[in-house]
C-alpha positions in Angstrom: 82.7 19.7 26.9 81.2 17.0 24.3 82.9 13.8 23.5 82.8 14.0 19.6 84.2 10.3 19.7 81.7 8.6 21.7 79.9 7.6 18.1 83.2 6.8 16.7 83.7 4.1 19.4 80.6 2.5 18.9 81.1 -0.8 16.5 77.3 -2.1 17.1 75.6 -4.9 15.4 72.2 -3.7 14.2 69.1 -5.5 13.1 70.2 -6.1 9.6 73.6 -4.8 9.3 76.2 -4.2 11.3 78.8 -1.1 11.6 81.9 -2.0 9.7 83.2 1.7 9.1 82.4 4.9 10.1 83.2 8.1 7.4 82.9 11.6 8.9 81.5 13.9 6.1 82.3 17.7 7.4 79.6 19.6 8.3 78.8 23.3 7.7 77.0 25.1 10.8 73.8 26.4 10.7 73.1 30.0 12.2 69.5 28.4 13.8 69.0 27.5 17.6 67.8 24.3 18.8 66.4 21.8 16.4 62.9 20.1 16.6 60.8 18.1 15.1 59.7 20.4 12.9 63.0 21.3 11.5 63.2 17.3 10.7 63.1 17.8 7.2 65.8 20.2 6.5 67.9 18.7 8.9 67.3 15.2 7.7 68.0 16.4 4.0 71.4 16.8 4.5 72.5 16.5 7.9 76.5 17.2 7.4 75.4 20.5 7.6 74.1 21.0 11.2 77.0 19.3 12.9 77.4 20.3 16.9 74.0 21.6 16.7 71.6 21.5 19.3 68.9 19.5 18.8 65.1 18.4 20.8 63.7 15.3 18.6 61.3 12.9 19.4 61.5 9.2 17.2 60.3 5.5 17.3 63.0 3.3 18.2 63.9 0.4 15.9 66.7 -1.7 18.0 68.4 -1.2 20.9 72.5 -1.3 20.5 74.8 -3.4 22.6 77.2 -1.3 25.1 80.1 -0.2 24.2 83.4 1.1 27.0 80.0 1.8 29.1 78.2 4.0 26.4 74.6 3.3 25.4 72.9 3.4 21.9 69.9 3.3 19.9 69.1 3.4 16.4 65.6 5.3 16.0 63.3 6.7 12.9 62.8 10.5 13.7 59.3 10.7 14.4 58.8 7.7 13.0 59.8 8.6 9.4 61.8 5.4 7.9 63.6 7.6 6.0 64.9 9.9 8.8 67.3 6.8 10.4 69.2 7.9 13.1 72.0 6.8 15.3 71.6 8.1 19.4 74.2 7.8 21.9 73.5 8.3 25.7 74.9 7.3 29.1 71.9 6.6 31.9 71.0 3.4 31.7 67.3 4.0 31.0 65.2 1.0 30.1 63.9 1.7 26.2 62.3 -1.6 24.2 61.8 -2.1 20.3 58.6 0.3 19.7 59.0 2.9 22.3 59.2 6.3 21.6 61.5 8.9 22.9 62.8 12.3 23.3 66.5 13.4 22.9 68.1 16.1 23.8 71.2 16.5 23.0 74.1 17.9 19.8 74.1 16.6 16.7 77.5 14.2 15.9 79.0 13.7 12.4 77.2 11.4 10.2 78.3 7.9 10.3 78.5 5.6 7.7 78.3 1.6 7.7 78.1 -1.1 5.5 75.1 -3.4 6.4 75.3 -7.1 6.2 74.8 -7.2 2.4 77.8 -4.8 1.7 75.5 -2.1 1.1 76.9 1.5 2.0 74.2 3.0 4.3 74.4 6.2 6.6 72.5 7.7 9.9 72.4 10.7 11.1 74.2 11.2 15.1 73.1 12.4 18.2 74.7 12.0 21.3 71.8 13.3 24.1 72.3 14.6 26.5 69.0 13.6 28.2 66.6 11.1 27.0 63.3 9.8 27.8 60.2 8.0 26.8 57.1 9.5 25.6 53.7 8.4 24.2 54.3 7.9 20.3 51.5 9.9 19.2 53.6 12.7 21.0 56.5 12.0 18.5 54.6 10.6 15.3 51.0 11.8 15.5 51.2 15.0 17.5 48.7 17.0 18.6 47.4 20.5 16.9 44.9 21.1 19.8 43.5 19.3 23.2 40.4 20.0 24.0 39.4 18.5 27.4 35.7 17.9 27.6 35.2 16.2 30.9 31.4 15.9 29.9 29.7 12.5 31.3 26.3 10.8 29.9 24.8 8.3 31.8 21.8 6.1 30.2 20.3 2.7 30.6 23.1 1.4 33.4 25.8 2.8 30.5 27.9 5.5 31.7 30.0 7.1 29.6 32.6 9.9 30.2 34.3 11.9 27.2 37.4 12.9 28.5 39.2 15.0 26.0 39.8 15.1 22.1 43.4 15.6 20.2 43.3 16.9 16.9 46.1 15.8 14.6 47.2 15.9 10.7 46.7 12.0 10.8 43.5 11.9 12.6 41.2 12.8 15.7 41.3 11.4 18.9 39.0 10.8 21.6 39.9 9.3 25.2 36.8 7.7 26.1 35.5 6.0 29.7 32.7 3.4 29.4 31.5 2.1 32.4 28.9 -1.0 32.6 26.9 0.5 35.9 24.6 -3.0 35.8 24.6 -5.9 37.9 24.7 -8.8 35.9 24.2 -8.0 31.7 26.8 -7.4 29.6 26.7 -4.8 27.2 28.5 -4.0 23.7 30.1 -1.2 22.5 31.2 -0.9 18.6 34.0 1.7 18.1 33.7 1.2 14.4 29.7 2.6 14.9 31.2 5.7 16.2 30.9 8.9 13.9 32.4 12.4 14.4 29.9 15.4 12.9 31.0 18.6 11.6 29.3 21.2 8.8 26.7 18.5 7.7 30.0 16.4 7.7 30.4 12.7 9.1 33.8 11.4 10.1 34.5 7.6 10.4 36.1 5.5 12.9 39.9 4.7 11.5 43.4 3.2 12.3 46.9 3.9 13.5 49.5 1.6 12.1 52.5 4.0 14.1 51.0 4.5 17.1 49.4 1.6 19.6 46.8 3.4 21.0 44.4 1.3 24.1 41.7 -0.2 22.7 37.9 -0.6 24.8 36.9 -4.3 24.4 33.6 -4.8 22.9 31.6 -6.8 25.4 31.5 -4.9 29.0 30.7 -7.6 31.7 28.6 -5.9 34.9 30.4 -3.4 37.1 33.4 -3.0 34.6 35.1 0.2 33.5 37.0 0.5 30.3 39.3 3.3 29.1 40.8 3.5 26.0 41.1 5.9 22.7 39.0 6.5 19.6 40.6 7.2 16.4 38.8 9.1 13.8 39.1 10.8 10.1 41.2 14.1 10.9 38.6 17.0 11.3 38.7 20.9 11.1 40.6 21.9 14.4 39.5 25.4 12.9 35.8 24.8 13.2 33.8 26.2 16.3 32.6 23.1 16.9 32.3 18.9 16.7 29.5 16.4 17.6 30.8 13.1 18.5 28.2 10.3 19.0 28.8 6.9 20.2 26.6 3.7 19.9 26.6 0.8 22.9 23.9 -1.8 22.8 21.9 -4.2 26.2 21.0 -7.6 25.9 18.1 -6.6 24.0 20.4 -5.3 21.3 18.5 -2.1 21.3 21.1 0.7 20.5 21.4 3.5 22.8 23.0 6.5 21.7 25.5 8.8 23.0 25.7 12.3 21.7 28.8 14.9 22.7 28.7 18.8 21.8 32.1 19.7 22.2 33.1 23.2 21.5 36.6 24.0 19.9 36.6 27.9 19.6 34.4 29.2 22.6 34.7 32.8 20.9 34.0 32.3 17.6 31.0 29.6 18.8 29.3 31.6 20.5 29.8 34.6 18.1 28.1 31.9 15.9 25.5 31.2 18.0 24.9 35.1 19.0 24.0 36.0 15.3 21.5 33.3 15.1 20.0 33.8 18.5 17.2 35.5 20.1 16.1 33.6 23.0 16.9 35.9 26.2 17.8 32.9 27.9 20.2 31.6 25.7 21.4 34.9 24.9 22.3 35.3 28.7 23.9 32.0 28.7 26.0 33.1 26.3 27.1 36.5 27.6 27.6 34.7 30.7 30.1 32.0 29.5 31.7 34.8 27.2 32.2 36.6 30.6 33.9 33.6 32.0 36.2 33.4 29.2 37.1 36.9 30.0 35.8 38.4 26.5 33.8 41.0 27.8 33.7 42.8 25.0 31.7 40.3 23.5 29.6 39.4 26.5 28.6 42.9 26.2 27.4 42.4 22.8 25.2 39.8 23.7 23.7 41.6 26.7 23.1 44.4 24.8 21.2 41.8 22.5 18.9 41.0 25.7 18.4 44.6 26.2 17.5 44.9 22.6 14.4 42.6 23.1 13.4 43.5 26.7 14.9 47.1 27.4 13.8 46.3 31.2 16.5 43.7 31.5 17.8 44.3 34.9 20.5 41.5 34.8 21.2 42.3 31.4 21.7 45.8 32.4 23.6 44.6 35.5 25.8 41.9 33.8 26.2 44.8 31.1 28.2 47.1 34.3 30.3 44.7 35.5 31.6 43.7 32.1 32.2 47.4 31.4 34.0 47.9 34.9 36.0 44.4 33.8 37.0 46.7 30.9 38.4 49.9 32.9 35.2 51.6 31.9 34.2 53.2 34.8 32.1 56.0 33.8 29.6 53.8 32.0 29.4 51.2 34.9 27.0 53.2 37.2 24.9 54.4 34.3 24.0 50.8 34.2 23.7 49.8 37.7 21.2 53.3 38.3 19.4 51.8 35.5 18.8 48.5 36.9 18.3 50.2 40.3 15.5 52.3 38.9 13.7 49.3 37.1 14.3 47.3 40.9 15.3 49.4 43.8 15.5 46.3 45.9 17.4 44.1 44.1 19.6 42.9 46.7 22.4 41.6 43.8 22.6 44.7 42.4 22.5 47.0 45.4 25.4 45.0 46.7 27.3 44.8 43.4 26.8 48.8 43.6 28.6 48.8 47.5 31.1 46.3 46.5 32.0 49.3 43.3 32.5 52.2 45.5 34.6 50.3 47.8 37.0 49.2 45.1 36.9 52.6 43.9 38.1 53.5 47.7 34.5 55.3 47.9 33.9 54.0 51.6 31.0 56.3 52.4 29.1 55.1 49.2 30.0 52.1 50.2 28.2 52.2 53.2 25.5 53.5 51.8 24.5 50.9 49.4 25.8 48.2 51.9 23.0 49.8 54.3 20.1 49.6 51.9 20.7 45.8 51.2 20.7 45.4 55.0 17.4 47.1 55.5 16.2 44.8 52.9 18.1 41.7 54.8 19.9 42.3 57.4 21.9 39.3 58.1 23.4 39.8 54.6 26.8 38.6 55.1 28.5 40.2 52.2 27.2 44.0 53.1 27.8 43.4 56.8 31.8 42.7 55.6 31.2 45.7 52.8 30.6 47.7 56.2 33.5 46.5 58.2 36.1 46.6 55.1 35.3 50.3 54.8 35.0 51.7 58.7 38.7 49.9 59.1 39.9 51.6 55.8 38.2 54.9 57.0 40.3 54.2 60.3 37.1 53.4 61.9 38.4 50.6 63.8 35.8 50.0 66.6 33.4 49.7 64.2 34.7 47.9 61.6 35.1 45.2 64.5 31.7 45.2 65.3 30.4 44.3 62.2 33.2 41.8 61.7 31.7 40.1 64.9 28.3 40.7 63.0 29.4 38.5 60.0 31.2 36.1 62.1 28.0 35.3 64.2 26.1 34.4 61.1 29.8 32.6 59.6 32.4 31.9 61.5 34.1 30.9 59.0 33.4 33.8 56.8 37.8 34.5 56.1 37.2 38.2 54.8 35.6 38.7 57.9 38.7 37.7 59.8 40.6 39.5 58.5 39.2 42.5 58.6 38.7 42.2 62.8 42.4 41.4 63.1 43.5 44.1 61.0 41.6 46.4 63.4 42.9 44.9 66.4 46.1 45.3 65.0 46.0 49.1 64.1 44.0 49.5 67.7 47.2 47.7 69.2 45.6 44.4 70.3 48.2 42.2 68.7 47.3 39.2 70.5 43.7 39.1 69.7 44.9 40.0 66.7 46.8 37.1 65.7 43.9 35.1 67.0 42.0 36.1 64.3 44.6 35.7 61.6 45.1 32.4 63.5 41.6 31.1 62.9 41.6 32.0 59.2 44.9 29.9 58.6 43.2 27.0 59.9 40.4 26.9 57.1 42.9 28.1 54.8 46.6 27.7 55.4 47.7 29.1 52.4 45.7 32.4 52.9 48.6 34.6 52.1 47.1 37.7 53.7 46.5 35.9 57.1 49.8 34.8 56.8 51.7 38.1 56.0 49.6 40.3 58.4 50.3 37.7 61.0 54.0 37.8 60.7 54.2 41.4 60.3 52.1 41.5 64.1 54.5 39.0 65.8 57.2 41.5 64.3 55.4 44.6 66.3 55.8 42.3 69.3 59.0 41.8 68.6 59.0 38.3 67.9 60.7 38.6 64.9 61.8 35.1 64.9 58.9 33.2 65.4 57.8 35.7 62.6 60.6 34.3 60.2 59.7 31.1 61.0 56.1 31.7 60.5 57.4 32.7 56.9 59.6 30.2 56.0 56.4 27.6 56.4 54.8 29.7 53.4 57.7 30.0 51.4 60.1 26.5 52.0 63.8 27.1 52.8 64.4 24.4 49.7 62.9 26.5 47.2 64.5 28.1 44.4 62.4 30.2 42.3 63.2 33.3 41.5 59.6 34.9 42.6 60.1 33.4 46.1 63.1 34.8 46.8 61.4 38.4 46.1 58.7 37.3 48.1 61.2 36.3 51.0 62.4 39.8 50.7 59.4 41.5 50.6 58.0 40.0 54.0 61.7 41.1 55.7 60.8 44.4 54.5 57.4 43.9 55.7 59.2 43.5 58.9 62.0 45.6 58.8 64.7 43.5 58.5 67.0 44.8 55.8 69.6 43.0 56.2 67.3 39.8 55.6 65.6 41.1 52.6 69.0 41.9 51.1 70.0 38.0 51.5 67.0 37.2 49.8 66.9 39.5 46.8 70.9 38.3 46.3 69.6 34.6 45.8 66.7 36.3 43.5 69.9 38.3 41.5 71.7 34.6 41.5 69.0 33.5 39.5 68.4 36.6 37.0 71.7 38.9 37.8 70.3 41.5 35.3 66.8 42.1 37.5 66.4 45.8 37.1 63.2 45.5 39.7 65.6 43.7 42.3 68.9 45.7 42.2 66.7 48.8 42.9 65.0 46.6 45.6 68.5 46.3 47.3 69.4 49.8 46.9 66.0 50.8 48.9 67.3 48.2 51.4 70.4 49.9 51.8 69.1 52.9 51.9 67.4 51.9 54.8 70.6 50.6 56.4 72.0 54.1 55.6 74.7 52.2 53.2 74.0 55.0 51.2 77.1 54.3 49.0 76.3 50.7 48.4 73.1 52.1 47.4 74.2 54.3 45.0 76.1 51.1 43.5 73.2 49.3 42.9 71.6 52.4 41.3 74.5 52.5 39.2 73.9 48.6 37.9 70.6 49.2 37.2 72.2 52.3 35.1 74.2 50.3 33.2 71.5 47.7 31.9 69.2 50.6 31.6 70.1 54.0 31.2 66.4 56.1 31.4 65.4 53.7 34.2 63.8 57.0 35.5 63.4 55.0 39.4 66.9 54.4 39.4 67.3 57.6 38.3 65.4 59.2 40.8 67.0 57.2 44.0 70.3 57.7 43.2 69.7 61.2 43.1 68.0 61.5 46.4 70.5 59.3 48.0 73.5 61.2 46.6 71.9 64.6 48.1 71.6 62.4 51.5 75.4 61.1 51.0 76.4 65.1 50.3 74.9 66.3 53.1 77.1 63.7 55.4 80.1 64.5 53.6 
């Protein structure tokens, strides 16, 4: 419950007043959830109103208050608006100076009124948080529409200089800047003020922040010395596809040397841009290529189709094109493509493998083969067919040969993971176990979070019955002093995996601890005890699910098979 008196007993002396009385003006609720920044206006117009509210503000503190009966206080301008004064309240001693900036979480308090030190009547609006911490100011009093992070680095002359990322804001632009003097013994000068932001035929000056004390980069750069700091600019269209940004140092011959930063804001709509304007095939790969990376393949399509538009013999163009349509569920299409590229170059190696690595997704292992078999005639230490090859003998139960050309791959790799894998899988299902976990063994040492490795590991261990040392195994992947929700269900999962009900059920109870209304879970534990034969216990959890979600047709479905089970016993 919420002290309402805390404020109440706090008799502070303030900058230029001090609290003589305190009025409470009653409030009137307001039917909103949490308050923010942005509701600062409405809140800050009449504050009576939105009493025992909660509230998530950010401000600029202007004093610190003495302690009062152990309670701490601060007097702050809600992001940094001198008109939004504000009294907060808070208990862990935290160490806050004149300037910092903060966020509060907390419930609003009734307003309190004081008479400052010329017997003027003043007022503040109350928070008592219930957390509180210090921020960067421009996160409370300049905040950010959009980050971009560039991570782009120029080097010229012994000047190195890395753009690190750009904040857009109503009050300006922002770009965190690195400038390093790479020289041995000159100085060099760098001139924020010469700096220009360019966008639409646009230029954008340098500027200031009088709110927010942003880290400066000194002028003069001695030899071998690195300087970070931010540069503050007109505010520019965070709509726009793009920005230039161009920055000016100068030697000891005083010869400027420019720096010049494309930075791309809307990658979509840029390269739309740049698609309807383009007809270089190189570019226009470029760009279906990063539009493919963005995971618009729609659009990456488009330009592809641009490629093949000015050279219809395009084999990567027709290639690319088949991948973006099987990226798009469009499976009928995809081979069209690939035979065309195929029938331009019937040894492309790329494509012939990109073909293989289809039908085995598509769980066509014989195709697979085949395709996998005409890049090896081409080369055949081709690693990626050779594991094409073992992937699909050990899912067409071929298990003697799937290890063979494991061992093929592993010869060329040894490292090759996939590879692994696949030959331990195959021991496995031929009943080797300990060669098995040999394999699985040697892919968790390049890769100890390889979940597969893991998981096929501990379910081998469990068919040698060493279902502890499989738990254990486990419990390395997923630490005992974790407490998410998905790696409880995980947990669970693997018991399953291994057999142990009774264990998966402990782990899907944490999971129901953490979401009790988990449809996906409570028919997790009825399976479970179905498997335990508690087939009325099942038919409980069938019955929760039920009662959340009436058509939840799987619950549906299981309690009715398990009820036909339970009738049969009775």
């Amino acid at each position: 419950m919420v002290m309402k008196s805390k404020v109440i007993m706090l008799l502070w002396v303030l900058t230029a007043f001090s609290l003589s009385s305190i009025l409470v003006i009653p409030g009137v609720l307001a039917q909103t959830d949490t308050l923010t920044d942005s509701d600062g206006l409405v809140y800050y117009s009449n504050p009576s109103n939105y009493i025992d509210k909660k509230v998530n503000f950010t401000g600029k503190i202007l004093t610190l208050l003495p302690p009062s009966s152990g309670t701490l206080g601060l007097q702050m301008y809600q992001t940094g608006d001198t008109s939004r004064n504000t009294i907060v309240v808070y208990s862990t001693p935290i160490q806050f100076s004149k300037d910092d900036c903060v966020r509060v979480i907390g419930e609003t308090q009734p307003v309190t009124e004081y008479q400052n030190m010329f017997g003027a009547r003043l007022s503040a609006a109350a928070i008592e948080a219930e957390s509180i911490k210090k921020i960067e100011c421009s996160e409370s009093i300049e905040p950010a529409i959009k980050t971009i992070n560039v991570n782009q680095t120029q080097e010229k002359n012994g000047i190195k200089i890395t753009f690190d990322k750009v904040e857009f804001s109503d009050k300006n632009t922002r770009v965190y800047l690195t400038i390093e003097n790479t020289g041995v013994s000159d100085d060099i000068s760098f001139q924020s003020s010469n700096s220009r932001g360019i966008q639409d035929k646009s230029q954008f000056i340098t500027t200031f922040s009088y709110d927010v004390d942003y880290p400066k980069i000194e002028s003069t750069i001695p030899a071998g010395v690195i300087e970070n700091g931010v540069i503050l600019f007109e505010p520019m269209n965070v709509n726009d596809t793009d920005a230039k940004f161009r920055f000016e140092t100068r030697d000891t011959s005083f010869d400027a040397i420019q720096f010049i930063f494309d930075v791309i804001l809307s990658p979509v709509e840029y390269y739309d841009k740049l698609l309807s304007v383009t007809n270089d095939n190189t570019t226009l790969h470029s760009i279906g290529n990063s539009l493919f990376d963005l995971g618009n393949y729609s659009e990456a399509i488009k330009a592809y189709d641009k490629v093949l538009e000015i050279d219809p013999n395009d084999v990567y163009a027709l290639a690319n094109k088949a991948i973006s349509l099987k990226k798009l569920g469009n499976y009928s299409e995809v081979i069209k493509y690939y035979d065309k590229a195929l029938a331009i170059d019937p040894d492309n190696i790329e494509i012939l493998d990109y073909k293989a690595l289809y039908f085995y997704n598509l769980g066509n292992y014989t195709e697979a083969i085949q395709f996998a078999d005409r890049v090896l005639a081409i080369l055949p230490e081709y690693v990626d067919s050779l594991n094409v090859k073992a992937a699909s003998y050990l899912n067409l139960g071929n298990y003697t040969e799937a290890i063979q050309f494991a061992d093929k791959v592993l010869l060329i790799d040894p490292n090759y993971t996939y590879a692994l894998i696949n030959k331990g899988d195959a021991l496995k299902n031929l009943g080797n176990y300990t060669e098995a976990i040999k394999a699985y063994d040697k892919v968790l040492e390049i890769d100890p979070n390889d979940i597969t490795a893991l998981e096929n590991k501990n379910i081998t261990l469990a068919e040698l019955n060493s279902l502890t040392e499989a738990i254990e195994s486990s419990n390395k992947f997923y630490p005992e002093d974790s407490n998410h929700f998905s790696t409880f269900t995980e947990k669970a999962r693997f018991q399953e995996d291994l057999r142990n009900y009774s264990g998966a059920i402990e782990f899907y109870d944490k999971a129901l601890d953490i979401n009790p209304n988990s449809t996906a879970v409570l028919i997790d534990i009825g399976n479970a005890m179905n498997k335990l034969r508690n087939y009325s216990g099942a038919i409980e959890y069938y019955d929760r699910v039920l009662a959340i979600d009436p058509d939840n047709i799987w619950a549906l479905i299981h309690k009715n098979e398990t009820t036909k089970i339970l009738n049969n016993f009775d």
